[in-house]
TORKOL-4160 file (C-alpha; in steps of 0.2 Angstrom, whole numbers, padded with zeros to 4 digits, m for minus):
397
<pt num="1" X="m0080" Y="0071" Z="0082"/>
<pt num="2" X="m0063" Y="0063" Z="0085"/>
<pt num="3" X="m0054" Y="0047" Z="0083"/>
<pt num="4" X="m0035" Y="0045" Z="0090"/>
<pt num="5" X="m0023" Y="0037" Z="0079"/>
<pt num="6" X="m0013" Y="0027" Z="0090"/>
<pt num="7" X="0004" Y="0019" Z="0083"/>
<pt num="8" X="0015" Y="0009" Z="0092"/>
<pt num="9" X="0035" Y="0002" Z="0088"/>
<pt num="10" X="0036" Y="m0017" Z="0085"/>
<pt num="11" X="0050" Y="m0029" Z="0084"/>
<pt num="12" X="0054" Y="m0045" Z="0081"/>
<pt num="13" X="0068" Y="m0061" Z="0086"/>
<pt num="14" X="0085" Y="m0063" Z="0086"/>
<pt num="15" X="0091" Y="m0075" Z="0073"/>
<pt num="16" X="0106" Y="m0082" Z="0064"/>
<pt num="17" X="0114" Y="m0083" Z="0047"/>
<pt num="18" X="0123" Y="m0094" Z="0034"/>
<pt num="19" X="0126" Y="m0092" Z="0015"/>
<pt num="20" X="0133" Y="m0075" Z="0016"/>
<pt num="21" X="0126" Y="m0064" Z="0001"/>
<pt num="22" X="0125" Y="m0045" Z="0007"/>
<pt num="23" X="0116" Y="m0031" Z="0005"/>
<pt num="24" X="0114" Y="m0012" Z="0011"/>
<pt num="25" X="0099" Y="m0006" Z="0019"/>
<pt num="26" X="0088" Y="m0003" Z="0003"/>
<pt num="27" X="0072" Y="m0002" Z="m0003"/>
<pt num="28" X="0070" Y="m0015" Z="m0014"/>
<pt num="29" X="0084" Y="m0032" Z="m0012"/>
<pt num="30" X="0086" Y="m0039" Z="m0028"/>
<pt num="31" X="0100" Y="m0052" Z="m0024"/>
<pt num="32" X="0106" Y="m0064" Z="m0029"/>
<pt num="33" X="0092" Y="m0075" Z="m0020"/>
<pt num="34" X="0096" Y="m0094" Z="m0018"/>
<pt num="35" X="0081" Y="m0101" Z="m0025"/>
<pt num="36" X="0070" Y="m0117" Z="m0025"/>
<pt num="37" X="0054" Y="m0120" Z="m0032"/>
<pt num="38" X="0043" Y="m0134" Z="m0028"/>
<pt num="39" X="0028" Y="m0138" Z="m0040"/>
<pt num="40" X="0009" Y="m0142" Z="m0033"/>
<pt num="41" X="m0006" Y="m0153" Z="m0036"/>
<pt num="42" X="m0017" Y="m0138" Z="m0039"/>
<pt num="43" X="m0022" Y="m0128" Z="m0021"/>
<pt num="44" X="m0006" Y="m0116" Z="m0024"/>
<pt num="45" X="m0008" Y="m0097" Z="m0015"/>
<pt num="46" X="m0014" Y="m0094" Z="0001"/>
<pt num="47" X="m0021" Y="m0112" Z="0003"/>
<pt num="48" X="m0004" Y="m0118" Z="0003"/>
<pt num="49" X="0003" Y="m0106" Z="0015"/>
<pt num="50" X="0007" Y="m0115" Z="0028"/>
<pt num="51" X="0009" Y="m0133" Z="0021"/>
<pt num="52" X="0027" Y="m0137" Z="0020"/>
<pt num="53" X="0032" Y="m0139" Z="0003"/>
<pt num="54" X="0050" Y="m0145" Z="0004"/>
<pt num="55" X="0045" Y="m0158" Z="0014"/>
<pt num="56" X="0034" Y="m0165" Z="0002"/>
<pt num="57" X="0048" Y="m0164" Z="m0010"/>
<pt num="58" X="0059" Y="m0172" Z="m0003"/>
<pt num="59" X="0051" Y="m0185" Z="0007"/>
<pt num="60" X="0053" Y="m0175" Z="0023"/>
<pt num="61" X="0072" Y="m0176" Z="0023"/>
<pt num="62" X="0075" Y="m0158" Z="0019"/>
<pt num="63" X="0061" Y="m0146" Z="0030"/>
<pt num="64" X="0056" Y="m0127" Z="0028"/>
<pt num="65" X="0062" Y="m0126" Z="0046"/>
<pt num="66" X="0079" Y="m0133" Z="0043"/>
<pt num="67" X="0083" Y="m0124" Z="0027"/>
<pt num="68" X="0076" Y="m0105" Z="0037"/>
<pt num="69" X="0088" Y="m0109" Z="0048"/>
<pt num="70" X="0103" Y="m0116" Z="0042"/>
<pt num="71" X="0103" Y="m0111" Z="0022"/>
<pt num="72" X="0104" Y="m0119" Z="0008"/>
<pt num="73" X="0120" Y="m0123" Z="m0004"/>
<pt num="74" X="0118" Y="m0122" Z="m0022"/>
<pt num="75" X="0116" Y="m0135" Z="m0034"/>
<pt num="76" X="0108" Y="m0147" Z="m0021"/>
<pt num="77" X="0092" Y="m0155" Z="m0023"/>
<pt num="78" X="0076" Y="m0154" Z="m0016"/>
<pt num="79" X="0063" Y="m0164" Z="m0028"/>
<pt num="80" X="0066" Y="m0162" Z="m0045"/>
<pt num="81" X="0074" Y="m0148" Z="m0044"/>
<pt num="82" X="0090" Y="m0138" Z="m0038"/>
<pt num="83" X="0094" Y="m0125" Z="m0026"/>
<pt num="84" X="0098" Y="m0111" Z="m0040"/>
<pt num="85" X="0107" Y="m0093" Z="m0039"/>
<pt num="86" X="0100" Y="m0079" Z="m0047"/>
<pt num="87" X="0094" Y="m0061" Z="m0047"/>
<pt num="88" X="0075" Y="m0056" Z="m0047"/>
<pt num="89" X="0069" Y="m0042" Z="m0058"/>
<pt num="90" X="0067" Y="m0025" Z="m0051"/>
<pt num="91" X="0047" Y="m0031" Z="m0058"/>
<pt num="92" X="0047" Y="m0044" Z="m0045"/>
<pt num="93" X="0044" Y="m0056" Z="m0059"/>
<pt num="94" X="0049" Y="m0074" Z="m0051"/>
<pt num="95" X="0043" Y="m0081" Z="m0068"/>
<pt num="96" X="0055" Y="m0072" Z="m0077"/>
<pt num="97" X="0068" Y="m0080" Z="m0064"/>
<pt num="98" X="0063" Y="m0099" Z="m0066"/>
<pt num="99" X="0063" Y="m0097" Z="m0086"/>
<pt num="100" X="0077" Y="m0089" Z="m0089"/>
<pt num="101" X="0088" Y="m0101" Z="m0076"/>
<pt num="102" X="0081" Y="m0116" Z="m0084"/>
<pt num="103" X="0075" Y="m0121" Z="m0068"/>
<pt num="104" X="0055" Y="m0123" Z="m0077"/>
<pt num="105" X="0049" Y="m0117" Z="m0093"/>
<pt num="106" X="0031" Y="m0106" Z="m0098"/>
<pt num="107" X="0018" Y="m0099" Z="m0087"/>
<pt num="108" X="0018" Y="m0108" Z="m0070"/>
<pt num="109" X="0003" Y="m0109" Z="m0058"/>
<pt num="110" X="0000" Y="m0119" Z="m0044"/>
<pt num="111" X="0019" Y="m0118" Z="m0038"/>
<pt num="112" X="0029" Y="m0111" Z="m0023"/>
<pt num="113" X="0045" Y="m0103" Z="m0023"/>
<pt num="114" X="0057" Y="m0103" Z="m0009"/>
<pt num="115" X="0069" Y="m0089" Z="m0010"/>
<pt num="116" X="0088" Y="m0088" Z="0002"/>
<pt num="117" X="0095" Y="m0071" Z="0006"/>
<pt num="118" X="0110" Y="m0066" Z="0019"/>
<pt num="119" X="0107" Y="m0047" Z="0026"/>
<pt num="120" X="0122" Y="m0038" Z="0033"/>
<pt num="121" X="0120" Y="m0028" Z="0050"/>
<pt num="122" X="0132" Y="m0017" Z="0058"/>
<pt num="123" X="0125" Y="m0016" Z="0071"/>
<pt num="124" X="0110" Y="m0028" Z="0080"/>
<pt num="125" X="0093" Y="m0017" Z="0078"/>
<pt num="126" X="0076" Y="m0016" Z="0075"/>
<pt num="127" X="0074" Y="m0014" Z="0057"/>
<pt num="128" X="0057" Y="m0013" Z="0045"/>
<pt num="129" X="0054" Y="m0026" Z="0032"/>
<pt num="130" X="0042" Y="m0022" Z="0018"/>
<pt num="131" X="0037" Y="m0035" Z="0007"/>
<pt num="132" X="0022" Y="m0036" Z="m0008"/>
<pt num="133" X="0019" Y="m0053" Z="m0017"/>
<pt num="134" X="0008" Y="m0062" Z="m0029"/>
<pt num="135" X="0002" Y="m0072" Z="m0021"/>
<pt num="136" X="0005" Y="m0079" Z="m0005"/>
<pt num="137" X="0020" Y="m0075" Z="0008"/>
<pt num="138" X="0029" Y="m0081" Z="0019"/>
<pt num="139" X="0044" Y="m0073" Z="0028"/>
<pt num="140" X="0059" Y="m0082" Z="0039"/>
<pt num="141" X="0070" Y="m0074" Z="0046"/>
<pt num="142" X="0085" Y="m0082" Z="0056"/>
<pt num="143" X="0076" Y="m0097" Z="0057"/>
<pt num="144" X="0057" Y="m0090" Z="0064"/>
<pt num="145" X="0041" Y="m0085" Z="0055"/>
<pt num="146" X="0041" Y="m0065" Z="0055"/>
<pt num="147" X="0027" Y="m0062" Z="0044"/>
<pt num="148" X="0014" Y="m0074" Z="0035"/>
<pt num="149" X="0000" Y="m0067" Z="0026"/>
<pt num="150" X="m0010" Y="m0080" Z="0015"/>
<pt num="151" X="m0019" Y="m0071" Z="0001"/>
<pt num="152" X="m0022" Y="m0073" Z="m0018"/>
<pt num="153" X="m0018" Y="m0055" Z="m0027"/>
<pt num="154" X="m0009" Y="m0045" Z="m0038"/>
<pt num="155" X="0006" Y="m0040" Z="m0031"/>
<pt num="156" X="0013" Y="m0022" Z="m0027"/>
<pt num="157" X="0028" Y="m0012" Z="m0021"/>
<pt num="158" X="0022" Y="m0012" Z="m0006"/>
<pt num="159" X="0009" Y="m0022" Z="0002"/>
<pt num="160" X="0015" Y="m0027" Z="0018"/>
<pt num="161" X="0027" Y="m0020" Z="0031"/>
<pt num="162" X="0032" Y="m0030" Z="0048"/>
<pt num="163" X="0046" Y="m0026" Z="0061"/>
<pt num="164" X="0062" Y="m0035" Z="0063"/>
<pt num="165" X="0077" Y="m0040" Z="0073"/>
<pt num="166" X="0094" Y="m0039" Z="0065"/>
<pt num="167" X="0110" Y="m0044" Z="0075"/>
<pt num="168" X="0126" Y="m0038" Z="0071"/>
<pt num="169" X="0132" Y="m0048" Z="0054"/>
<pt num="170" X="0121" Y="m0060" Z="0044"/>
<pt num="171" X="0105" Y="m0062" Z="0045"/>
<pt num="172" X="0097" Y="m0075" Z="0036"/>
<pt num="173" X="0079" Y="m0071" Z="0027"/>
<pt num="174" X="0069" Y="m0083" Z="0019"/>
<pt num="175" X="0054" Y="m0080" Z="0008"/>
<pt num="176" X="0041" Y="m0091" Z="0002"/>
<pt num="177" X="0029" Y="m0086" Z="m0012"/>
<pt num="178" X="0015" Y="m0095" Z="m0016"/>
<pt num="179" X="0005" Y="m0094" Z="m0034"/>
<pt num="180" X="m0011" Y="m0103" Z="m0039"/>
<pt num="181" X="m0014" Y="m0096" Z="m0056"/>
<pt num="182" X="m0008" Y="m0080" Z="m0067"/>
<pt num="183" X="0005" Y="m0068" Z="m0061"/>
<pt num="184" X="0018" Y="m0074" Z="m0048"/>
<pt num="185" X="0032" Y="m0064" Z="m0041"/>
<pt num="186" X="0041" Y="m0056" Z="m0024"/>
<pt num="187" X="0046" Y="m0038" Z="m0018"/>
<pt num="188" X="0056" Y="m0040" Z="m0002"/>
<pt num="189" X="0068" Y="m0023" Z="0007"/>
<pt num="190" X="0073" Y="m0019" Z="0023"/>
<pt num="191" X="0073" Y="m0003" Z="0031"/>
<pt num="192" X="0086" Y="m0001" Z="0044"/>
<pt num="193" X="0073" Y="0012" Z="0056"/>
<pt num="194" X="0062" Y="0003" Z="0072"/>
<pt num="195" X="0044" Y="0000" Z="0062"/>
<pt num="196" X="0033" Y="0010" Z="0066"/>
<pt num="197" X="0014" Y="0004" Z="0058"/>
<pt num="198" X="0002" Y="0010" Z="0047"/>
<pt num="199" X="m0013" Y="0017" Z="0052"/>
<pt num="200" X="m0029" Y="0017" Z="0041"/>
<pt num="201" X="m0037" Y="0033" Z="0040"/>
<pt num="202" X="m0056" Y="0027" Z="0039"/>
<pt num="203" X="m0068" Y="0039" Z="0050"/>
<pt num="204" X="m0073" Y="0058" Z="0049"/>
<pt num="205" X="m0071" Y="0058" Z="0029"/>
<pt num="206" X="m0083" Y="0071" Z="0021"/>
<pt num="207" X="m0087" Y="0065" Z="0002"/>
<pt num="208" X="m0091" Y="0073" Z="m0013"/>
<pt num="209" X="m0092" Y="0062" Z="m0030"/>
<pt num="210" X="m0091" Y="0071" Z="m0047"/>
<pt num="211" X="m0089" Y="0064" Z="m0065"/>
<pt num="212" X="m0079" Y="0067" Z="m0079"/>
<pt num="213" X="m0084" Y="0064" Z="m0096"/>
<pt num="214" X="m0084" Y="0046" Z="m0103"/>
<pt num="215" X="m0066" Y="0042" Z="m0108"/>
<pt num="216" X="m0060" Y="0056" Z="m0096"/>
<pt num="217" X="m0058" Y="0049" Z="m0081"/>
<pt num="218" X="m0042" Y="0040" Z="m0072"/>
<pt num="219" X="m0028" Y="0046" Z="m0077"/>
<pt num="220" X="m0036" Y="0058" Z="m0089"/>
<pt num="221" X="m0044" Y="0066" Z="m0075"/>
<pt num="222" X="m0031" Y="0069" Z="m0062"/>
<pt num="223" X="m0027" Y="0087" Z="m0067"/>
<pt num="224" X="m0045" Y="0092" Z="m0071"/>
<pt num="225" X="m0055" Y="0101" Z="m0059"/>
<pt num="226" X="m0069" Y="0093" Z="m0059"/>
<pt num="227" X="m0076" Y="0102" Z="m0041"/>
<pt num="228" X="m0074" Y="0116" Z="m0053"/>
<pt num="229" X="m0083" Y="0109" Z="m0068"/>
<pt num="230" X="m0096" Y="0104" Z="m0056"/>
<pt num="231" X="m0100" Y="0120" Z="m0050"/>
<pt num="232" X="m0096" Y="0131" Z="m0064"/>
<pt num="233" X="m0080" Y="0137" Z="m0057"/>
<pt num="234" X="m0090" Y="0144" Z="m0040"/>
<pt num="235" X="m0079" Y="0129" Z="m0029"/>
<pt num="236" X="m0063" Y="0125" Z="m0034"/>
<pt num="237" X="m0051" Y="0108" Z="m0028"/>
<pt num="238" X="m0037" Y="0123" Z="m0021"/>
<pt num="239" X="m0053" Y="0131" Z="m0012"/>
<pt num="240" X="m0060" Y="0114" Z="m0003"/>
<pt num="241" X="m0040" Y="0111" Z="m0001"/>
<pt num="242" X="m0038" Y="0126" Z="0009"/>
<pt num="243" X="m0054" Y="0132" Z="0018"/>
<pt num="244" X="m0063" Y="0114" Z="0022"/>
<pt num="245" X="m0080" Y="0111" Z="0017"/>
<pt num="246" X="m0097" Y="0105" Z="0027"/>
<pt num="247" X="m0108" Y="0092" Z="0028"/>
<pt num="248" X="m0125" Y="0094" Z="0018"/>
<pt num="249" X="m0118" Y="0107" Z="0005"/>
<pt num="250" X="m0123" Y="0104" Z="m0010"/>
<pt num="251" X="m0111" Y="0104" Z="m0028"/>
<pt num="252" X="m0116" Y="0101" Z="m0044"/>
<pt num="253" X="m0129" Y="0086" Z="m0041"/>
<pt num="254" X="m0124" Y="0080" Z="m0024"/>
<pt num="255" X="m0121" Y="0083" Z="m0007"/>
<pt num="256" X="m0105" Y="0083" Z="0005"/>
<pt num="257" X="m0108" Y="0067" Z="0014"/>
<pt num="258" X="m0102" Y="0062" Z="0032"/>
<pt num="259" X="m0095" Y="0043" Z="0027"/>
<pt num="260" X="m0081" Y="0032" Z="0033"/>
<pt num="261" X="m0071" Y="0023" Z="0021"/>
<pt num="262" X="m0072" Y="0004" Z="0021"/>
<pt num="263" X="m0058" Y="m0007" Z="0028"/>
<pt num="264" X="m0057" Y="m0014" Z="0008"/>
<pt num="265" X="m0057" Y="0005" Z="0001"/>
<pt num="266" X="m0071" Y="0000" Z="m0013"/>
<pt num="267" X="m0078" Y="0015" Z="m0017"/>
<pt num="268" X="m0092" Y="0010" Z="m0025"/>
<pt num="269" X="m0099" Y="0009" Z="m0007"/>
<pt num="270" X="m0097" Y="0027" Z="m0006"/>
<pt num="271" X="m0105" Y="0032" Z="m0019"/>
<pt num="272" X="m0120" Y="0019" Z="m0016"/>
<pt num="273" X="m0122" Y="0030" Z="0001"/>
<pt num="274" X="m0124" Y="0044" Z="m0006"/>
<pt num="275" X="m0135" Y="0037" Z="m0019"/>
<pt num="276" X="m0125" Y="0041" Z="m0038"/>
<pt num="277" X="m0136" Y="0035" Z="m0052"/>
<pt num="278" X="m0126" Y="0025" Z="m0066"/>
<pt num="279" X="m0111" Y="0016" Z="m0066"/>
<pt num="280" X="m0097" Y="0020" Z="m0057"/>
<pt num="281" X="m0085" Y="0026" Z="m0072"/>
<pt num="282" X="m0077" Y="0037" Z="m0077"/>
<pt num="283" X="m0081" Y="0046" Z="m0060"/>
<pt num="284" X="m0070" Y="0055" Z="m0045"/>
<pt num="285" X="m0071" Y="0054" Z="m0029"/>
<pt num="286" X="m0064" Y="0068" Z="m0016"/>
<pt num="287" X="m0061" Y="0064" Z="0002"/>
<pt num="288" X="m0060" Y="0076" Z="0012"/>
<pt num="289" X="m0054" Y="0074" Z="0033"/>
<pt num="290" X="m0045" Y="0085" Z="0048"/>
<pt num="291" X="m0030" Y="0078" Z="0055"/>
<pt num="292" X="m0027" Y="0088" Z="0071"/>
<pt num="293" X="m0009" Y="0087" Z="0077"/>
<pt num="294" X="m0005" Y="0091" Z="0098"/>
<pt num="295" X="0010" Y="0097" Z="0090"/>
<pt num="296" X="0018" Y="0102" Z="0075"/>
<pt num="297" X="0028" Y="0085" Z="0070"/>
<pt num="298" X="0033" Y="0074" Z="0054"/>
<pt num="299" X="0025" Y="0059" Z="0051"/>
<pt num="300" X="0022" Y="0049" Z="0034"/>
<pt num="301" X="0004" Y="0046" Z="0024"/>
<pt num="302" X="0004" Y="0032" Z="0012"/>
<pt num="303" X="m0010" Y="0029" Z="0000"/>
<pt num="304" X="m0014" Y="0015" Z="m0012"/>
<pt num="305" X="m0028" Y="0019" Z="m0025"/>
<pt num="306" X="m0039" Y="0011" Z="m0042"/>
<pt num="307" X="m0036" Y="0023" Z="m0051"/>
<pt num="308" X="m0025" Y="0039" Z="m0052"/>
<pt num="309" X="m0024" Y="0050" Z="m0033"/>
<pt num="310" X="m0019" Y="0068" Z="m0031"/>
<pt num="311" X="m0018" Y="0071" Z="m0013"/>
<pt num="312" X="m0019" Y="0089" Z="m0004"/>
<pt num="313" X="m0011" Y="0095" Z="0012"/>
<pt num="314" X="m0017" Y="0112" Z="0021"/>
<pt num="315" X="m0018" Y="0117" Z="0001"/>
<pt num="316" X="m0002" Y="0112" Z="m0005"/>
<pt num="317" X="m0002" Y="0094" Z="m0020"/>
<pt num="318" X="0006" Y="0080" Z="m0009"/>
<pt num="319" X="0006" Y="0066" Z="m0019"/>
<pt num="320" X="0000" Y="0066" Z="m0038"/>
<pt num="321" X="0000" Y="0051" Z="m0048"/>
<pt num="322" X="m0011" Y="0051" Z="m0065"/>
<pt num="323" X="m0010" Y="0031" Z="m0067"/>
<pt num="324" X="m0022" Y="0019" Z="m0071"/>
<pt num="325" X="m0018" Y="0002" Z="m0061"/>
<pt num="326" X="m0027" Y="m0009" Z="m0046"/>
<pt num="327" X="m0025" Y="m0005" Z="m0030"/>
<pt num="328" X="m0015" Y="m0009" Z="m0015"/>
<pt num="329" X="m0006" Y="m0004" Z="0001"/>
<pt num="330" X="0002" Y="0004" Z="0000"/>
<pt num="331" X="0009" Y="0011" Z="m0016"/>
<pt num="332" X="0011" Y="0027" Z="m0011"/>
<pt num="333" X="0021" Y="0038" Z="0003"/>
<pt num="334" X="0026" Y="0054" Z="0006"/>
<pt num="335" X="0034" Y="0062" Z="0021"/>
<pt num="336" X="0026" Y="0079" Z="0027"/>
<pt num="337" X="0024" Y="0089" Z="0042"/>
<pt num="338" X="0010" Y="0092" Z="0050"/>
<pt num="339" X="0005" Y="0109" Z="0059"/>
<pt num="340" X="0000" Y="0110" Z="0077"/>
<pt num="341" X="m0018" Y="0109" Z="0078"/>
<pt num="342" X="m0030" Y="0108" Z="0062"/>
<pt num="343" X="m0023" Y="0102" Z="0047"/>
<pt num="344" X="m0036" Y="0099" Z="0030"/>
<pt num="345" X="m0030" Y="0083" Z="0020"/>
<pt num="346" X="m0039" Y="0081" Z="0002"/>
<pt num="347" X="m0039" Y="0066" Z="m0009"/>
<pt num="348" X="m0046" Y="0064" Z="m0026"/>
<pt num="349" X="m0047" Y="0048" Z="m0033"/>
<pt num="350" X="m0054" Y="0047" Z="m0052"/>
<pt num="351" X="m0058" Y="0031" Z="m0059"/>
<pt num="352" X="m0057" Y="0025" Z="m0077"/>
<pt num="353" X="m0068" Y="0008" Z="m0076"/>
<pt num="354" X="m0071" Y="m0007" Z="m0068"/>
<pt num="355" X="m0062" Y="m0006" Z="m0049"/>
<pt num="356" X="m0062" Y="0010" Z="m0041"/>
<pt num="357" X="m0054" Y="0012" Z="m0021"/>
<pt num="358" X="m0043" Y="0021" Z="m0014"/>
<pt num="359" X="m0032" Y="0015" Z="0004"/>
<pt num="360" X="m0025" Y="0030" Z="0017"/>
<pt num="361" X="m0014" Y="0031" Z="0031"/>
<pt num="362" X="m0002" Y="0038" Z="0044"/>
<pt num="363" X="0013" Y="0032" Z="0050"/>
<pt num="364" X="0013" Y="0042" Z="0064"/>
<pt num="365" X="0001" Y="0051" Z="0078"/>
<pt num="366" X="m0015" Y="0062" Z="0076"/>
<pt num="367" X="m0034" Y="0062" Z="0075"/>
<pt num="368" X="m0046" Y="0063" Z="0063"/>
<pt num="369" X="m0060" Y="0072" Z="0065"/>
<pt num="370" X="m0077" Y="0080" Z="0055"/>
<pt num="371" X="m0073" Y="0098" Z="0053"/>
<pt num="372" X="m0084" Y="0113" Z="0044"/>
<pt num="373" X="m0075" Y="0128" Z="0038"/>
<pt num="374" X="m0083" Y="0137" Z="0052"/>
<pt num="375" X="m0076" Y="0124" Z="0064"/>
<pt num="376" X="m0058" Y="0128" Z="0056"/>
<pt num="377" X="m0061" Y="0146" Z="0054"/>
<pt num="378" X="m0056" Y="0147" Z="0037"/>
<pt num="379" X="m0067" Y="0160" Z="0030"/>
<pt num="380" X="m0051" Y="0164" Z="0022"/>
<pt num="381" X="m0045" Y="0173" Z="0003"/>
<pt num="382" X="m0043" Y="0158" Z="m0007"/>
<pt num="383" X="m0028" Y="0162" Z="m0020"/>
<pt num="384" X="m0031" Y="0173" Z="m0033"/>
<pt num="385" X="m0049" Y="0172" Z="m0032"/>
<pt num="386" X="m0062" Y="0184" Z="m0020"/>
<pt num="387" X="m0061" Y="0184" Z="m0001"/>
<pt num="388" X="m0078" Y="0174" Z="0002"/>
<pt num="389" X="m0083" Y="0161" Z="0016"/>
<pt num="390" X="m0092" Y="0143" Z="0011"/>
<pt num="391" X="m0109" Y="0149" Z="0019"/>
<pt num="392" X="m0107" Y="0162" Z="0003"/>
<pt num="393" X="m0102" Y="0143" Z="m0008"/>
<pt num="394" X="m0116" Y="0134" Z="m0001"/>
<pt num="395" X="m0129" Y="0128" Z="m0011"/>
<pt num="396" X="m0118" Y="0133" Z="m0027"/>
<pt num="397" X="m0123" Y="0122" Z="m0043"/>
């Protein structure tokens, strides 16, 4: 079975610029921002999205429009507060910002910063902004909305990437983050390449779920074959990673299940399907799904997982982080190239406790598909270890 990935190039408007502050194409701008911040009668984050906070301030006499489009100077006023120059972390920490200028003091919630930063382009082009926040954002550039996305979460490098149009010189971007309670804080760059979206990878992923011993899991678990432990060294992660494996074969106390992720990446759902007694702790997930190239070609898969990931590409580690954290998109990326025809993706995905998810994409073109090693014809000699075939693994405990 197949589903086509289709990606297109987007763009956006052509803006204009004041308050020159400039900066290289980067991944992470970390100023000087001009900033503002404006504080709330509780309903802060995504419920305040869209309400125009500097206008309250100020009685209406200073506007978000007016400000995205024609800057702001420092030290004037909007409320009771002034327009104020400073750097943000490379944590993204906009608390850190507002205590150490003096603009407020101590944990802040229900309160929206405004951020003012001037972008030179050599050239006019179309350009990808990638952005994570916690929690609410807003993005303005040259005086129109580019992005707007109202959600209460934790923030992460990256959560969000849009397209772009940058003329020739300044470009005037402003960002507007939006906190209703706990952390607060911004990650803006620019990428000077046309965007090219994300896809979710989501069908045609085979599953198998294995534990780890309690306090092993996570991080702990990243580098431990557990397909291994499971089986008693019969199947093997490099094996599954090179050769494929099919629908209904059993490992250690479960099955290879034909599942799609969901759109949220809970894992939990997963292993609900295929019916896992116990909490979900200390406990692994592998993922396991054809991309089939028309040709052979570059393209990017990012992932974001809760908790540690190594990922797997034709049998060759990809991506390897042994982290425990939350989740987001995407927090990972890696650039490979894909074969023409069949190539075998795995992910594992080990969980300490409490979340456990995992997102994956492409940035690029190919299908998914549901294929058994005798669909791949891999009945292949897996490194160092005896020629065999899965029909030979099947049914290994």
């Amino acid at each position: 079975m197949y589903k086509k990935l289709i990606v297109l190039g987007l763009a956006f408007l052509m803006i204009l610029s004041v308050m020159p502050r400039t900066a290289d194409a980067q991944e992470q701008i970390l100023g000087p921002w001009l900033w503002m911040i404006v504080k709330l009668d509780g309903g802060g984050g995504a419920a305040a999205t869209d309400i125009d906070s500097l206008a309250d301030a100020s009685d209406n006499k200073v506007t978000e429009a007016a400000v995205a489009q024609n800057g702001a100077k420092e030290g004037d006023v909007v409320g009771d507060y002034k327009w104020t120059l400073a750097e943000l972390p490379a944590n993204g920490d906009i608390n850190t910002v507002v205590n150490e200028t003096g603009m407020a003091e101590g944990a802040l919630d229900h309160i929206t910063s405004y951020a003012l930063y001037t972008y030179k382009s050599d050239k006019a082009q179309e350009a990808t902004m990638k952005t994570g926040s916690d929690d609410s954002i807003k993005v303005w550039v040259n005086g129109e909305v580019a992005f707007t996305n109202a959600v209460n979460r934790g923030r992460g490098m990256w959560q969000d990437e849009f397209g772009i149009s940058l003329k020739q010189g300044d470009n005037l971007i402003m960002v507007k983050i939006s906190e209703a309670g706990g952390g607060w804080g911004m990650h803006v760059g620019i990428l000077e390449q046309p965007f090219v979206p994300v896809v979710d990878i989501l069908t045609d992923w085979l599953w198998m779920i294995a534990r780890a011993e309690e306090g092993q899991g996570g991080a702990a678990a990243t580098d431990v074959d557990l397909l291994a432990v499971a089986s008693k060294d019969v199947v093997t992660e490099e094996m599954i990673a090179t050769i494929g494996a099919a629908e209904g074969d059993s490992l250690g106390d479960h099955d290879w299940t034909l599942a799609e992720l969901p759109q949220d990446g809970n894992l939990d759902t997963i292993a609900t399907i295929m019916e896992v007694e116990g909490a979900f702790d200390h406990i692994t997930a592998y993922g396991l799904v054809t991309l089939v190239a028309d040709e052979a070609k570059e393209v990017q898969l990012l992932a974001g997982s809760d908790d540690s990931i190594k990922a797997w590409l034709n049998g060759e580690v990809i991506i390897s982080n042994a982290v425990n954290r939350g989740r987001s998109r995407w927090q990972e990326e890696v650039t490979v190239n894909l074969q023409k025809g069949d190539n075998i993706l795995l992910v594992k995905v080990s969980d300490a406790g409490g979340g456990w998810g995992m997102h994956f994409g492409i940035r690029g073109t190919a299908e998914t598909a549901y294929k058994s090693p005798a669909d791949l014809g891999t009945a292949v000699e897996a490194k160092d270890k005896l020629i065999t075939t899965w029909g030979k693994l099947k049914g290994a405990k």
